[in-house]
Structures are given as structure tokens and as C-alpha cells.
N, C-alpha and C positions, 0 to 999 in steps of 0.2 A: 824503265821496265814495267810492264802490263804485271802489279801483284796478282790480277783476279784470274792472270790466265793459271795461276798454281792451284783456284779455286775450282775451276771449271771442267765439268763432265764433258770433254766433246765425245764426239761421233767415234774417236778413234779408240778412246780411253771406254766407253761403253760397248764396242766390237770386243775389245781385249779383254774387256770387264766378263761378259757370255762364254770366251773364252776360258775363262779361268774357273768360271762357275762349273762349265763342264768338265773340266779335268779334274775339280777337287769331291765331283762325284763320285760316292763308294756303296755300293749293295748294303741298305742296313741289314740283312739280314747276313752278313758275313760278318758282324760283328758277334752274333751270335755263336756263329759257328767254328769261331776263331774262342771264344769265351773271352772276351776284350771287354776288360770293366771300365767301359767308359764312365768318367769324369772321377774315375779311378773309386768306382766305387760299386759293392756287387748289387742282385739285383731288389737286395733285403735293405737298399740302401745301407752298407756297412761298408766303410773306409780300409781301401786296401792297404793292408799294414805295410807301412816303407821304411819305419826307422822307430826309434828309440827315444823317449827323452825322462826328463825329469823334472818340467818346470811346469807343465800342469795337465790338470785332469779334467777331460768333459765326459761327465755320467751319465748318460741315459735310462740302462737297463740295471738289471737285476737276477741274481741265479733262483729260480725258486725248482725243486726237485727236479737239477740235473740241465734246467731249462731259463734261455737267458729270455725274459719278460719285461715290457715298459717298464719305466718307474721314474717316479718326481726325480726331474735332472737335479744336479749337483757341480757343481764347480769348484775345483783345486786348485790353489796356486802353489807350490813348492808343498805338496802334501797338507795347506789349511783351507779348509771350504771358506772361498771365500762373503760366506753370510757371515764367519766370526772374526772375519778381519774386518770387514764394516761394521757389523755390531760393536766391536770394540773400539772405534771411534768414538770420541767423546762431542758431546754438541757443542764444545766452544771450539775454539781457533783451530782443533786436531785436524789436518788435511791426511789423507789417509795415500792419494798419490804415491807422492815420492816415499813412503813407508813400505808402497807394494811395489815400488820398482827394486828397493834395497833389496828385496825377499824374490822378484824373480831373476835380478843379476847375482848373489851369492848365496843365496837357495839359504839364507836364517832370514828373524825377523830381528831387526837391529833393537838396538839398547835406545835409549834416551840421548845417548851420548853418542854413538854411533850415527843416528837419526840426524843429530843437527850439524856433525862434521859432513855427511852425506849432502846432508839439504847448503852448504855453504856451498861445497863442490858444486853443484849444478849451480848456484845460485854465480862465481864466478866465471863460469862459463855462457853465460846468458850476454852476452854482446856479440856482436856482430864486428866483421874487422872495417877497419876504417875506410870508409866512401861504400860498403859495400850495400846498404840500401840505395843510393842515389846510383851507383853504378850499375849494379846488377838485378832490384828490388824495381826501382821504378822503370827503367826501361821496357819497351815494349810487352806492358804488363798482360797477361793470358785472360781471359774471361774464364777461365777455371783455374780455381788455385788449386786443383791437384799437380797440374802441369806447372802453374810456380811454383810450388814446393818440391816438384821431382829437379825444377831446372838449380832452383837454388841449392839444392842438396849436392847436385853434381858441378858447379859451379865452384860450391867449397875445396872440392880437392885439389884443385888449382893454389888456391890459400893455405896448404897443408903440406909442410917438408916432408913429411912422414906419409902423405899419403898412400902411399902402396907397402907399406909392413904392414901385414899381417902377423904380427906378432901381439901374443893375450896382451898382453901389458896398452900397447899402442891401440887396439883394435875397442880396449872397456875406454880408453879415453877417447877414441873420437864416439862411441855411441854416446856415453856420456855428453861432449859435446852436441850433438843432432838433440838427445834427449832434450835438452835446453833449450835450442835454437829453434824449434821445433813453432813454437806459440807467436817468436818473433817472425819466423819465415812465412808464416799463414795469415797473422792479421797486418801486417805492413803488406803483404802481397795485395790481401782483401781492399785495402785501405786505397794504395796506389792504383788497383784497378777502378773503383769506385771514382776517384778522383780522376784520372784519363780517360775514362771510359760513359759517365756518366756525368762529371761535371759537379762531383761530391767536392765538400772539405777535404780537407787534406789533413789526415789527423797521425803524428808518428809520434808515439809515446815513448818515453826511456822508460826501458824496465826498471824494475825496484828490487832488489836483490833480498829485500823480505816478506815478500810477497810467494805462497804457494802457485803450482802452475796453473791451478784454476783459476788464483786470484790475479796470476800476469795476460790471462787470455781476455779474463774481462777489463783490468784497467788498461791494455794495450786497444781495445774495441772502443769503449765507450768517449764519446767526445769531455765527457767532464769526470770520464774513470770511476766512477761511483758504481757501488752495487751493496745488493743486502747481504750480511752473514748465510740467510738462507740460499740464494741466488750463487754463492763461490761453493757451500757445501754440496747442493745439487751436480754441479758443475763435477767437483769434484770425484763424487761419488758415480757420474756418467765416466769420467776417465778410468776409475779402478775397475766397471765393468768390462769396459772395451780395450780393457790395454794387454789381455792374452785370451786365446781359447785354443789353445793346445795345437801341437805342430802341422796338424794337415789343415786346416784352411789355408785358401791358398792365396794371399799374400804372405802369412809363415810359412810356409811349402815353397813359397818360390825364394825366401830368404835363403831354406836351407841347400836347396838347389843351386842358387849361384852361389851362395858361400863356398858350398863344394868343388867350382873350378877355382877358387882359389885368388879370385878377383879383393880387390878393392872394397873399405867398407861405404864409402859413397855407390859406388856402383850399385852394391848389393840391394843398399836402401832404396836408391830410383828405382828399380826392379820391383822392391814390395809397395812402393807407393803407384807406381803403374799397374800391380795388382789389385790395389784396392780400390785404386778410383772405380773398376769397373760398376756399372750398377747392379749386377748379379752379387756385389760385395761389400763394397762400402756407401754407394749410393741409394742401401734399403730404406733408410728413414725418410729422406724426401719423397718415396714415390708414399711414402704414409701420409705422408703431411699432405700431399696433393689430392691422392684420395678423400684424403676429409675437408679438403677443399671445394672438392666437387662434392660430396655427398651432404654440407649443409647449405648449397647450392639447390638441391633437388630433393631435398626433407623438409618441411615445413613445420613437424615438429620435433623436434630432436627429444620426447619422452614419448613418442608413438614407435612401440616397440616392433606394430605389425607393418607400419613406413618403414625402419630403418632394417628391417627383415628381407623388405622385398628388394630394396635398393642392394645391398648384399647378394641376393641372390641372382638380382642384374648382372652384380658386378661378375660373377663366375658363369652366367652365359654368355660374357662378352657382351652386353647390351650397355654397360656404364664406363664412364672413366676413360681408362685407354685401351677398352676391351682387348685384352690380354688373357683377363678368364680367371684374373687372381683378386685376393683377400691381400694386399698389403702388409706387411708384421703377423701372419701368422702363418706357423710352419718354421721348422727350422730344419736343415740335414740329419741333425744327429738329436737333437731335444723330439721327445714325442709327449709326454704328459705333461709337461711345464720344462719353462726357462729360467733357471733361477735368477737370470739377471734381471728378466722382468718383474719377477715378485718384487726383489729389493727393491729394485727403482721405484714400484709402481707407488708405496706407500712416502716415497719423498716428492715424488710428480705430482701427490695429491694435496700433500701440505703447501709445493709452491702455487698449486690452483687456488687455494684459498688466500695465501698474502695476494695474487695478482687479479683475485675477484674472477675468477674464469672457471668457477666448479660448474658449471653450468655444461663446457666442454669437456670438461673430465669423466661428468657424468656421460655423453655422448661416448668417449671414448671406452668408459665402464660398458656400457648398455653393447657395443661392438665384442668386445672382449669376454662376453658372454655368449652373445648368439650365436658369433661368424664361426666356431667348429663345432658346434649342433648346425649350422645348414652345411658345413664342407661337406659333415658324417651324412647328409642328405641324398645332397648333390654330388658326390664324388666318392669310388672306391679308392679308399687307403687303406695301406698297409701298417700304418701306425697312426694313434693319437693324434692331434694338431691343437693347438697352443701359442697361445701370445711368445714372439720373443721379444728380442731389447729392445729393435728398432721400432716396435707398434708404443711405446712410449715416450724413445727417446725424441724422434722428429717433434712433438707436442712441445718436451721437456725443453727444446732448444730452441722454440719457437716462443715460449713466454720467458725465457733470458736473453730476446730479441737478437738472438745469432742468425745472422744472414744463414740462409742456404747454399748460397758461396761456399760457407762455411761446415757446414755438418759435415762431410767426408774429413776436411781434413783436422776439426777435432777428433774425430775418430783415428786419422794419423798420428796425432799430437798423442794420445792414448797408447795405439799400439809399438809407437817406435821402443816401446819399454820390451813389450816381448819380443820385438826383431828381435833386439840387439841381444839378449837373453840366448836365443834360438841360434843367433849369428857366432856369439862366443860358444856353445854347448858343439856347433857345428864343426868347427876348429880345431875344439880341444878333442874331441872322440872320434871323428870319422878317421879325416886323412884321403876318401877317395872321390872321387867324382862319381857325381847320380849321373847314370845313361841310364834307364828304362829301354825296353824294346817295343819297337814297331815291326809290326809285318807288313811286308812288301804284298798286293793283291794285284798288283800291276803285273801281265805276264809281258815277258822278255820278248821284243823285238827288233828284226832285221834293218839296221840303218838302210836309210831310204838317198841315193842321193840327189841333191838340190834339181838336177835337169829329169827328175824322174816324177818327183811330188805333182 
């Protein structure tokens, strides 16, 4: 069999391709006149309200006399802003991870005692079933491990008696499960593709069952499993940012969407991890990292403020990079004066610059993080502030604890599987019905035509 013919644009597939192009034409200006909030959101960019929850909050605004106004974001996880779940982290061994999964799967913050029956539970769930990396892991391994990790997630239900109860009980044990398996199905994917694909070692680590999940992602990566205290708390402190931000983003949107027909919890998960691979999603930190790959490419000095000014302001006439016409990591949908996840991160991103001798690029990164929205406010009318989010940090952060770029989406999955499943059980226990939203038809009704008439 000819694989590359599955590869191949021919002549026919390009006719049908024009074909399609013109039928899924629609008048923009019927979107108007319909009042259709596309990307479900109005034109003050504000999120059309579709449902209810209680696992967390993203803050933007503020009422001041009668009137909702920017103000420094905030972030909630089961009603505590998450700067005092991190602050309260302590600088030794405290992993703060599985402390904020406790708190967004049963909405308190557990005990001491609570904490470490919690942390066993996951920690026995953390293997894989038998042959199931050599069978399923290393086989015909993807060059994107979001699509390993969607395939091995759906792959598991096959391994699963219970698969299809959707009962609470059944439903917190397989997230729980995925929650685990999560750091193995990412770096053995990474691992196996490196090695078939490029000709790498071949490195498959046994997890360690006392090991935090920041600390299973780095000794399952590194060939001799070593890392610093600062290098697992970093790590860790990137998961507790990424691991919810309230129901409408939309790999959470799409959780609670297919939860609602009533499907499967593997299904569900493939579903949010097919939503975030998008790069509109989970792919933001790379295009950061790449951006500053080409901008100290075409800087010559990274403290010349009025260089790295102009390179910026290339970048938004499309004359740099991948002329697109964007600023990488700044902006966010719903943040407009700051993103609280980047404050917190920024002040840990800075301490690991100094163990890894690379303040020299932090600074670069500082120096960007100041100018790029004084020239947006320049170059470009907005309707809100614009501000560093997580990802203008994190792609750096993950780049000096030598995480491939294979990698960064799907630590970002390894993070968020906590609020699926959160969202997944919440969706269960209070709805009951399936989300249809409407479309309108613009298409007007016509006279079948028949075949000897066309």
C-alpha cells in the first residue's frame, strides 16, 4: 500500500477542497445582524454566560459607582485566590500540586492527614497496566505528543471493566486515575518518539511512588533523573497555575459539553486534550519561546531598549517572526491590567535565572514585559489594558528545566487534567441535560434539482 498517497493533495482533493471553501462562505456582516457572539463572546469581549460553577473564579473587573472597570486580575480556586495557596507553600519539600487538586475535586483544603492518604492514592495509581507501554506507548509513536496522550487516554478504556459508568463514585476514580497516569503517558510518549523517530536513547524510568508530580515528570525525563529542589518547586508551582481557570475556556467548555451527552470519562478527556493542543490554546508558550528565538537573532544588544523597541514594533506590522502582527504572551481574553499567574511565576522564573546563570535573558524578557503594551497602546486601538500572561513566562521557565517543546502543551495537560475532572464531576452531579446551543440557518430553501437536469 502507497502510505504517502493518504499524504497527498491531488488535483481532486484540491477541486473539492475550493469546493468546500465556497460553500462554508457566510456574509460577515449577517453575523451582526443576527447578533451571533461569535467565539461565544460579546463585542466588549465578555464571555456569554452558559452555565454555573463553583470551582473557580477569573477576575478581571471591578464595580466602581454602578460601573464594571479594569482592575489587577485575581484568581480563585474553590473561593481562595490562589496567591495564598502558593504563598502558603512552604520552601522545603511542600508540593502544592496535589494539595490544589484535593481543593478543586472536593471544593475544602485537606488536613495534613487528608493530604498524605490523598497523595498515596494517586501515588497507587501511577502504573500503567502490564505490556501497556511496549504495546500501546511505543508503537507507531506520533511526532506530537498531544495526539499520544489523546490516543493513550482513549486506548485505556479498553483496560477499564467500568468503563462506561458514569456513576460519581466510578467517574472521581478514573480521573483520579488519568490524574496519575498523566506525567507517564507524556514523557514515555516523548521518550519513544525521540528514540524511533530521531535515534535517541531509549530511556523508560519506573515511577517512584514518593515522588510529587512535578518531581515524577522530571525523574521520568532526565536520563540520570536528577534535578534541584528549586528546578521540582518551579515546576510545581507552573502546574498549580495551569491546572484551572474557570469553566469557559475551551478545552473546560468542551469537558463540560461532552460530559453533557453523557459519554464516557476517556472520551470526555480525548475531547479536552484535542482542545488544547490547538495553538490558539495550549500551544501559546512555544510560539513565546520562538519569538525570542528570533528576536535575539536580530538584536545585537539585548540592554538596547530603543533595538528591542523597534523589533517589537516589526513584530505587529507583520514585518518579524511569523508575521502574524502579534506580541507572543501578551494579552489575554478576560485578564486586562495583569495576570495574576504571571506575577507569581515571574518572581520564581527569576530565582531559577540565577541558579541557571541566564539573568542575562530574564532581563531581555523583563526589558519586553515593560515596553510590548506601551507600543500595543501605540500601535493598536484596544478596548482594554494588555499585560504579560502565563505563557510570556512560562515557555522561558520550561526551557531552563530543559523540557523539550514536545513537551510544554502536554505539561500543560498534566496540570489541567485536575480541572477537567473537577468540571467533569460538577457537570454530572448538577446538570442532567445536554448542551445544544442554536444555529441559524442563512442558507435559503431550495428546489431539488434532478441528476439529468444539473
Amino acid at each position: 500500500m502507497n502510505t504517502n498517497y493518504f499524504c497527498e493533495i491531488t488535483p481532486e482533493i484540491a477541486h473539492f477542497a475550493e469546493l468546500s471553501r465556497q460553500a462554508a462562505t457566510i456574509n460577515p456582516e449577517l453575523f451582526t445582524e443576527y447578533d451571533v457572539k461569535r467565539g461565544l463572546r460579546d463585542l466588549n469581549g465578555k464571555g456569554v454566560l452558559v452555565g454555573l460553577t463553583e470551582i473557580s473564579d477569573v477576575c478581571s473587573t471591578k464595580m466602581v459607582d454602578g460601573k464594571s472597570v479594569p482592575a489587577p486580575g485575581e484568581l480563585y480556586y474553590r473561593g481562595y485566590n490562589v496567591k495564598d495557596i502558593i504563598r502558603g507553600l512552604s520552601d522545603n519539600n511542600h508540593f502544592g500540586f496535589e494539595e490544589s487538586t484535593y481543593l478543586l475535586l472536593f471544593g475544602k483544603l485537606p488536613t495534613s492527614e487528608e493530604l498524605t492518604s490523598f497523595c498515596q492514592v494517586l501515588a497507587n495509581y501511577r502504573t500503567l497496566p502490564t505490556s501497556f507501554v511496549r504495546d500501546i506507548i511505543m508503537k507507531a509513536p506520533s511526532q506530537d505528543m498531544m495526539n499520544t496522550l489523546a490516543r493513550s487516554v482513549l486506548t485505556l478504556y479498553s483496560y477499564d471493566e467500568k468503563a462506561d459508568d458514569i456513576s460519581i463514585p466510578n467517574v472521581l476514580r478514573q480521573c483520579l486515575e488519568l490524574i496519575s497516569l498523566f506525567p507517564l503517558l507524556s514523557v514515555y510518549g516523548y521518550q519513544a518518539y525521540k528514540h524511533y523517530h530521531d535515534g535517541a536513547s531509549l530511556f523508560i524510568h519506573t515511577p517512584d511512588q514518593n515522588l510529587s508530580t512535578a518531581e515524577t515528570i522530571l525523574h521520568l525525563l532526565r536520563p540520570d533523573s536528577k534535578y534541584t529542589p528549586l528546578e521540582a518547586k518551579l515546576l510545581d508551582i507552573a502546574l498549580i497555575l495551569h491546572m484551572e481557570h474557570g469553566g469557559g475556556n475551551n478545552s473546560t467548555f468542551t469537558t463540560h459539553l461532552v460530559s453533557s451527552s453523557g459519554t464516557d470519562t476517556y472520551s470526555a478527556i480525548a475531547a479536552s486534550l484535542g482542545s488544547l493542543k490547538g495553538p490558539r490554546h495550549g500551544g501559546a508558550n512555544i510560539k513565546v519561546v520562538k519569538m525570542f528565538d528570533d528576536m535575539k537573532k536580530h538584536i545585537t544588544d539585548w540592554n538596547d531598549e530603543e533595538e528591542i523597541g523597534a523589533y517589537l514594533t516589526a513584530l505587529l506590522h507583520k514585518e518579524a517572526f511569523d508575521h502574524a502582527g502579534l506580541i507572543y504572551g501578551m494579552g489575554h481574553a478576560v485578564y486586562s491590567l495583569s495576570d495574576p499567574r504571571a506575577e507569581l511565576f515571574r518572581s520564581f522564573v527569576e530565582r531559577l535565572s540565577k541558579e541557571k546563570g541566564r539573568e542575562d535573558e530574564f532581563a531581555l524578557y523583563s526589558t519586553v514585559e515593560r515596553l510590548a503594551p506601551e507600543i500595543i497602546a501605540r500601535e493598536r486601538k484596544i478596548y482594554k489594558g494588555v499585560s504579560p500572561n502565563v505563557d510570556f513566562f512560562s515557555g522561558f521557565a520550561y526551557s531552563m528545566l530543559d523540557l523539550p517543546l514536545e513537551l510544554y502543551t502536554p505539561i500543560f495537560a498534566i496540570a489541567r487534567i485536575a480541572g477537567w475532572s473537577a468540571h467533569r464531576l460538577e457537570e454530572l452531579n448538577y446538570n442532567g441535560k445536554i448542551m445544544r446551543p442554536a444555529y441559524k440557518n442563512v442558507q435559503e430553501h431550495l428546489e431539488y434539482v434532478p441528476m439529468d437536469q444539473r
